[in-house]
N, C-alpha and C positions, 0 to 999 in steps of 0.2 A: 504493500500500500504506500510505502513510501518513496519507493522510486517512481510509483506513479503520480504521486503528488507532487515529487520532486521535476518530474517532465513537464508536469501540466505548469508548472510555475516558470518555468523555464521559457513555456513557451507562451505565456502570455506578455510577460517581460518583453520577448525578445519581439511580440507581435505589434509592440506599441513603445519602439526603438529604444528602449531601457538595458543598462548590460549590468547580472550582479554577478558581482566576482563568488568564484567557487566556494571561497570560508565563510560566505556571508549563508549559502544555498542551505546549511541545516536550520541555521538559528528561522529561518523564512519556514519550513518546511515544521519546526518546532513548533511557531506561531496558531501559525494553520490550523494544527491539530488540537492544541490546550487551547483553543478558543472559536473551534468547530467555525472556519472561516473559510470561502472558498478563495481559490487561487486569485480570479477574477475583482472578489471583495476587495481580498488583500492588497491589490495594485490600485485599487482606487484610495486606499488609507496613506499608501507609501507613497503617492502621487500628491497626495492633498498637503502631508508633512513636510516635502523638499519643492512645493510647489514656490518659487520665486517673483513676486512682480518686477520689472526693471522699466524704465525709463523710455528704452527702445522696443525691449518684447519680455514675454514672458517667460520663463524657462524652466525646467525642471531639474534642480541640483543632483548631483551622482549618490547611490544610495551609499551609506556607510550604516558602523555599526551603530553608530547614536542615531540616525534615521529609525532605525527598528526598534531600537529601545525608548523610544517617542513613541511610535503606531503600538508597541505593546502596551504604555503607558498610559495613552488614550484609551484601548479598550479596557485598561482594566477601571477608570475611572467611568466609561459609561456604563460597565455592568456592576460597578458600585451604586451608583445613580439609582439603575433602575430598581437593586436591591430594595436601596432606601425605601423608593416609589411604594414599591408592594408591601414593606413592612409597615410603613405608613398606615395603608389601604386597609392590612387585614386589620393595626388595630383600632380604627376607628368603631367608635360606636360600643366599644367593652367599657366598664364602670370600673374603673381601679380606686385604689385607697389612694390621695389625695394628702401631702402636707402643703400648707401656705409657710413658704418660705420666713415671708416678709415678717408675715404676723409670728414668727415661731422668734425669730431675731428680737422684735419689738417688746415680744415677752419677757426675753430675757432681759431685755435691756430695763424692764421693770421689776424686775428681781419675781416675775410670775407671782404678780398680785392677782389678778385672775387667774382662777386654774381651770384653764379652758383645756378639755380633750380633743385631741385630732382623731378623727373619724372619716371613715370613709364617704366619700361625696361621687357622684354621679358626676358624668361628664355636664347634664346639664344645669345638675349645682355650682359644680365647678363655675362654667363659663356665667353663670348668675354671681358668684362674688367675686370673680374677676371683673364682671363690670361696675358692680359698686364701687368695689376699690379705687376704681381709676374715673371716679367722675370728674369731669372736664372742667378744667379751671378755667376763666378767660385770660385769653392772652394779654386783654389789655386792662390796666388797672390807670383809676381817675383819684386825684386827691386835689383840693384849691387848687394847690400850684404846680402839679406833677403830673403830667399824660404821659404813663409810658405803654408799651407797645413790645411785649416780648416775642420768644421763637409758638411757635404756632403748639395748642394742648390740647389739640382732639387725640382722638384717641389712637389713630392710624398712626400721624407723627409720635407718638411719645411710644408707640409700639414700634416704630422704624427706630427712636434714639438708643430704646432697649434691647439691642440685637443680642443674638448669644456670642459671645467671644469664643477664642481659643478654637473655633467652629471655620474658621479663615482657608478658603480654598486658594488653589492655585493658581483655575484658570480666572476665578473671583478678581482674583489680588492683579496679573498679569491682564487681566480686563480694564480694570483701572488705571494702574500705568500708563497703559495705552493712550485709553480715553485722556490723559493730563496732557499729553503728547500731541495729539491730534486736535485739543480744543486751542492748545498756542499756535499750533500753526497754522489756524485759521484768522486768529488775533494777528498773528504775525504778516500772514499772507493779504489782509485787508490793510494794513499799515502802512507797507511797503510796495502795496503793488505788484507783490510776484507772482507769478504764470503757473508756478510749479515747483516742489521740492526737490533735489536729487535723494541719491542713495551712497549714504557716506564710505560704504560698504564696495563701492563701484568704482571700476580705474575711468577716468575720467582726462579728458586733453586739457578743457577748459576748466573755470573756477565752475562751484554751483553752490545754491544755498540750502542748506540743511537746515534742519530742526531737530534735538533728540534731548535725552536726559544725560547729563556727566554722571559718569559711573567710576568706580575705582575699580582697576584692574588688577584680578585675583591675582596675578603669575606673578606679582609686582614684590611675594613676601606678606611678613606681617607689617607694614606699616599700616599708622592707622591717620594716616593724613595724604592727603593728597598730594602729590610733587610731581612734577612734566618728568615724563616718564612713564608713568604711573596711571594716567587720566586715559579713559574709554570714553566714548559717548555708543550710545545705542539710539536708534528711532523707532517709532511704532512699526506694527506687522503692516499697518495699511499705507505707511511713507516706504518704507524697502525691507518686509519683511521681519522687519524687529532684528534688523543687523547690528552687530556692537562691534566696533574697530574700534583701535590707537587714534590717537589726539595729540596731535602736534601743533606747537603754538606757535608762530611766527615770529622772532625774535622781534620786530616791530611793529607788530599786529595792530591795525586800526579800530578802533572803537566810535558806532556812529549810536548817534541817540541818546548818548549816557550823560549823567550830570558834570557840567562844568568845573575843572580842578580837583576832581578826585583821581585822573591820573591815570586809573588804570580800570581791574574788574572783579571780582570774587566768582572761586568757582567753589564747588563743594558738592558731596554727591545728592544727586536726585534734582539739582538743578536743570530746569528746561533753559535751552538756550538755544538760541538762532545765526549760526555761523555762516563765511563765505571761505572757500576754497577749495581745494580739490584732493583726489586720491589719485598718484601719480603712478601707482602700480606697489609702491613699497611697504604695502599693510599699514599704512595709519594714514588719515584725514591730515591734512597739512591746513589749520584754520589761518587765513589774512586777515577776516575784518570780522569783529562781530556785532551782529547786530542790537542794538539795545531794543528791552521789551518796552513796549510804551505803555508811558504809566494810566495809573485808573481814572477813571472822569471824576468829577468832583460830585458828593451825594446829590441824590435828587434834589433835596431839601437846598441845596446851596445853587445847584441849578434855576432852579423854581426865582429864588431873588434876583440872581444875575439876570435874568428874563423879565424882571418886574412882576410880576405875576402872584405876589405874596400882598394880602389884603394887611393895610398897618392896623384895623381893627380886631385883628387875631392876636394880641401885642398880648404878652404873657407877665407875670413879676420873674425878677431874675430870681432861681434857686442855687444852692449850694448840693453839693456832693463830696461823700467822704468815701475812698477805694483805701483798703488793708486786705495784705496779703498775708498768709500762712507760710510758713509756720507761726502760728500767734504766741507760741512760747518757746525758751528758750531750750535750749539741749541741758541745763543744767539741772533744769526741775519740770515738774507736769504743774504746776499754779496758775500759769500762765495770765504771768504779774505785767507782760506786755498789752497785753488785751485788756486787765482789768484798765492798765492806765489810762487805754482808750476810749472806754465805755464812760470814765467821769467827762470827755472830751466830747463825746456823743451826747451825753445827756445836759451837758453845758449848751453846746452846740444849736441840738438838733436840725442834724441838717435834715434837708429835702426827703436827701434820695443816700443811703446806704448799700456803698457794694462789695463783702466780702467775697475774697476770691481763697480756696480752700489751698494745703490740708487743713482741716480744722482738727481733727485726731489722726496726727501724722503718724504712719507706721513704722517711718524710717524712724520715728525719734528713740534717740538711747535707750531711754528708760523701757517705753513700750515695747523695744524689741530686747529687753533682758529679761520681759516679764515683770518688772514690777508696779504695773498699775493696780491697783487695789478696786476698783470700780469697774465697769462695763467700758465699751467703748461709746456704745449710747448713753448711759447713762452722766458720762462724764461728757459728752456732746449736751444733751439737755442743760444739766448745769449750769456749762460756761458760755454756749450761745443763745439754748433756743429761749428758757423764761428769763435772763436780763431782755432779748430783743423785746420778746413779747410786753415786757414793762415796757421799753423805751417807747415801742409804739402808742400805748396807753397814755404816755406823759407825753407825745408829739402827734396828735390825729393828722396829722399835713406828710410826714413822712410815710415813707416805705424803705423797705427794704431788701436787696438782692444778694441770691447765694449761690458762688457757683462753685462745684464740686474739681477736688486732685482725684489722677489716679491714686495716691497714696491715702487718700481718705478713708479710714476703716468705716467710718460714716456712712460709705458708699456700697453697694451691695456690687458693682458695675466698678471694674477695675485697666479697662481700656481702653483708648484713645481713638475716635472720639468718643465722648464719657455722655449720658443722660443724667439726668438733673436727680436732686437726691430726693427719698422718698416725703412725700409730702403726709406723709400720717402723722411724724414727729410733730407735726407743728401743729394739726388739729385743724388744719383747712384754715387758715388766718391768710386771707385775702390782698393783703398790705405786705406779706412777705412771699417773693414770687422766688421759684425755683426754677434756676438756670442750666442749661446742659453745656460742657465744655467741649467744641470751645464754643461762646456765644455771641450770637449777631441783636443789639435791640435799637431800641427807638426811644427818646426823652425828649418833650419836646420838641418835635422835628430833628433831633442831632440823633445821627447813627454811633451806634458804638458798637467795638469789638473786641473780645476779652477772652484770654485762654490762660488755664495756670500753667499751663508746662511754661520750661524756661528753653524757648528756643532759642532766647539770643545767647545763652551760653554755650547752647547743642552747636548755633553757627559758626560764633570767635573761634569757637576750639575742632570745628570741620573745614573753615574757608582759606582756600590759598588765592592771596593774591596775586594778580600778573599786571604788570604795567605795560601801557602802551599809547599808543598816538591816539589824539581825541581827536573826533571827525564829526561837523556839524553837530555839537552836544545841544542839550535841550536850553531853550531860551531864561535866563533867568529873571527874566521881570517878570514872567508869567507865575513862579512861585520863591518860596522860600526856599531854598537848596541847600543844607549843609552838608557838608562832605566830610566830616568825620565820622571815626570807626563805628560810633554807637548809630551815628546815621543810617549809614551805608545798612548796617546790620537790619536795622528797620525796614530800608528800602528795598531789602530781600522779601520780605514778607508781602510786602504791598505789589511790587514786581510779581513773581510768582503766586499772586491773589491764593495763598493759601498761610494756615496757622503754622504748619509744619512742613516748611518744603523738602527737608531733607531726606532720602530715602539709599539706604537702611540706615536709623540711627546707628549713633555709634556705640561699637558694641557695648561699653565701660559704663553708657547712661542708658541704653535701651530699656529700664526699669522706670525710669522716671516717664516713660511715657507710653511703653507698651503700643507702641503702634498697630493698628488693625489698617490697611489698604483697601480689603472688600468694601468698604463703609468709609473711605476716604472722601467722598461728596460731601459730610456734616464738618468735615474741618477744611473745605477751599472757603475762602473768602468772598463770597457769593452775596449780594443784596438785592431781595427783590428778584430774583431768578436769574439778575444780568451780572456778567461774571467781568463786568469792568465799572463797576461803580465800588469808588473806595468809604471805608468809615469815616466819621468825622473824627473819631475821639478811638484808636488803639489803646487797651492797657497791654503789658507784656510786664508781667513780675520776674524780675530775674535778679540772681544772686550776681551778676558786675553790678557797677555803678548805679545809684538811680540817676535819673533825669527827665528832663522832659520839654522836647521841642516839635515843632513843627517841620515833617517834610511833604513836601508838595503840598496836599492841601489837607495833611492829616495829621491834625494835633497828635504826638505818640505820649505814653506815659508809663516808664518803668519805677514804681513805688520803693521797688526792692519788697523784704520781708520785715512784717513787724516787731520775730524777734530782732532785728538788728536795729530798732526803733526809728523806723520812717513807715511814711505813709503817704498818701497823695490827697488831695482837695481841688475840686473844679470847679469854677464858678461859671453859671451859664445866663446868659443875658436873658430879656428877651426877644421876640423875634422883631421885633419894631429895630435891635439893634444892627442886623445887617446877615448875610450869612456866615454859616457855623464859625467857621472860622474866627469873624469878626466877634461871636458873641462867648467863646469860650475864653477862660482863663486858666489852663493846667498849670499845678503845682505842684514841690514835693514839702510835706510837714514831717518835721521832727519830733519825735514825741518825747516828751518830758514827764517825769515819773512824779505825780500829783504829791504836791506836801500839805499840811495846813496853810501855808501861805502863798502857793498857787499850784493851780491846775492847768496853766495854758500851755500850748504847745507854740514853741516857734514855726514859724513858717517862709521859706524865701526858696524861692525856684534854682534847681540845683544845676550847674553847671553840668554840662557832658563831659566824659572822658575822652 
């Protein structure tokens, strides 16, 4: 049977101009059999795996052995698939026993003052207290001076926020990818005017212009930075197949687009970039000139003024905002005597709008992770946030307040990036405290904001190589603010590649701090409003470098740093009679000072950059 399988393979191959060399003819003839596929199937699988698009025609690459070890790989994830499908199928519609996670958590965290039994529930009880549980906040919350406007809370969205992690497919993940790939180079392609991408991958006579992600190349060792040598770029399967070559930088290399006097460009991996040159036959991309991504439009809301278009009878009172970041206590102790300081400062204060950005029960912290906390982790969550908030809002009815979750949050049931907002039963349905998913896009008063805890600007300082070269019509600077140092530039990565986290694979040393998921990489691009080029008005970015807080381009940024290290941020927002966003915000970074009987205020003056 197998020589005649072996013929019949042979001669379908050779029927549709294909030639497999003889060592390749068992592992073919293996396939076949352990996965009951005709010869005929077989050559359509191996044809679709080495099928090539090219510029001038299509072609179908020479089979090897990683060809075969792909078409086995594929089937064995379709007849996983289909597994699933059917185990699905039979068990629906059986009654099994039934625990509620959330509620088993919650219990504890109240030392099981209720002694409620877990009992078996029917599928159709089940789906009866899963809808209770999740009735539908509104998105948008009204107070005198405070119209904000959060991420969408029906039921569908905060069932897409809550995906199951660690659940991350391959072709999921490399789906996505892709998709970052193909949507720049449609931004890029409407920009600049061009006809068509090449194929970086391709020997080439002339220059052509690419698009793909900078990847670091494995052969390269362990290092864990980037350096010319070292740098791969890949493109999508629909620009040339999802080819990955060498990146060679032109020791002069032109730079159009980019901001005035910074010099040069940051590369780092998973950056989308837009290059011009060619592949001369010698295995890597030879880049001339790159192209700068053009930056984001300025929000609708600043649009809307610039246009006249904004009624001065919508004129709001100007509000205040206080943003503190987590860790709120120090590594030294769990008292977390930073926060109390703060809470005398809030309740002095009260400001508008309150927006803590997590951990708020850090798992990284010392103590936590030698085991010596003596309480829950909920319980020690209630304590120190959730009844002081609940007071302060009782003594401020004008305020609100926001909370948006770390993956290090024990608080959090949801431990990957992007993160859903944390459970809302802790708080008891209190309306004035809205619950945020990370990373987050909102609305206060016409001004956008956007807010993640992770600390990317640290993931970039310490992944970004710089390359100097010749600036080539850069962007006009009366049109914005432009600063062009480090903590800038770092910023102007994020707003550039319109996402929270552009770097892909984190590095391997932080990859904890953020847990990245790609299947679900859509809830962390920088998206407003569905359109993937309007920027926020108002960035935070908490990170352990320096704080600061400046304007680039047309987007006030603001890194607070962490509480333990006693800073914090305050914004002051006009109203809209005062101009747009821009004109009407005020970011700053506050110092906190540890309350004595003879004062409680905190200094405050806007911090310089590094």
């Amino acid at each position: 049977m197998d020589s005649t399988l072996r013929e019949e393979l042979e001669r379908v191959f050779r029927d549709n101009g294909h030639i497999i060399e003889e060592k390749l003819i068992p592992e073919c003839v293996s396939i076949c059999k352990m996965y009951v596929i005709s010869p005929e199937d077989f050559r359509f699988k191996v044809e679709a795996m080495n099928y090539k698009p090219s510029t001038t025609r299509s072609e179908i690459s020479p089979i090897t052995m990683e060809t075969l070890s792909g078409v086995k790989t594929q089937i064995q994830q379709s007849l996983a698939k289909e597994n699933a499908k059917r185990t699905q199928s039979a068990s629906r519609g059986l009654n099994t026993a039934h625990v509620d996670r959330n509620k088993f958590i919650s219990q504890m965290g109240r030392g099981f003052s209720n002694k409620a039994a877990v009992q078996p529930l029917s599928v159709k009880q089940e789906r009866s207290e899963m809808e209770n549980s999740w009735t539908p906040r509104s998105n948008v919350v009204q107070t005198s001076n405070v119209s904000f406007v959060g991420p969408p809370t029906d039921a569908e969205a905060r069932r897409k926020r809550a995906y199951r992690y660690m659940f991350e497919k391959i072709s999921e993940r490399s789906e996505s990818l892709d998709q970052l790939i193909d949507d720049f180079a449609d931004l890029i392609r409407a920009h600049y005017n061009i006809s068509e991408f090449g194929d970086p991958s391709s020997t080439t006579d002339g220059e052509i212009t690419i698009v793909g992600r900078i990847t670091h190349d494995a052969e390269a060792g362990s290092m864990s930075k980037l350096v010319e040598g070292a740098i791969t770029i890949e493109s999508s399967r629909m620009l040339s197949s999802g080819a990955r070559v060498l990146l060679s930088l032109d020791p002069s290399i032109r730079i159009r687009g980019a901001v005035r006097g910074v010099g040069g460009f940051g590369l780092y991996p998973g950056a989308i970039v837009a290059l011009k040159g060619k592949n001369g036959g010698g295995g890597y991309f030879l880049a001339t000139e790159v192209l700068g991504i053009p930056p984001l439009k300025p929000s609708p809301a600043a649009q809307r003024l610039i246009n006249h278009k904004t009624d001065p009878s919508t004129s709001q009172s100007p509000i205040s905002m206080m943003v503190a970041c987590g860790p709120f206590t120090t590594d030294s102790d769990i008292g977390y005597k930073p926060w109390r300081a703060l809470l005398h400062q809030i309740k002095a204060q009260k400001p508008d709008v309150l927006l803590l950005i997590g951990p708020f029960v850090d798992a990284a912290h010392p103590k936590i992770k030698a085991g010596e906390l003596e309480v829950s982790p909920t319980n020690l969550f209630r304590a120190h946030f959730v009844d002081p908030l609940q007071a302060f809002l009782v003594a401020s009815p004008g305020s609100i307040v926001l909370l948006l979750p770390s993956v290090r949050d024990l608080t959090s049931t949801h431990v990957a990036f992007p993160q859903p907002e944390l459970d809302e039963d802790v708080f008891n349905f209190n309306s004035r405290i809205h619950l945020l998913p990370n990373p987050a896009r909102f609305t206060i008063n016409d001004v956008s904001f956007a807010a993640t805890s992770v600390d990317t600007l640290f993931h970039l300082r310490k992944e970004e190589y710089f390359k100097r070269g010749v600036e080539v019509e850069p962007l006009p600077t009366e049109s914005y603010d432009l600063p062009n140092d480090a903590m800038a530039n770092l910023c102007r990565h994020l707003l550039l590649q319109r996402s929270f986290y552009p770097i892909f694979p984190p590095p391997p040393d932080l990859s904890s701090e953020v847990n990245l998921d790609m299947s679900h990489f859509d809830d962390a691009r920088m998206v407003d409003e569905g359109d993937l080029d309007y920027a926020p008005d108002v960035l935070i970015l908490p990170s352990r470098l320096k704080q600061f807080s400046k304007v680039i381009h047309s987007t006030s940024t603001l890194n607070p740093s962490f509480l333990s290290k006693g800073t914090y941020g305050t914004i002051s927002l006009g109203p809209r009679s005062a101009g747009t966003p821009l004109e009407r915000l005020k970011v700053e970074v506050a110092r906190l000072e540890v309350p004595t009987p003879a004062s409680t205020s905190a200094s405050t003056a806007t911090t310089p950059a590094v």
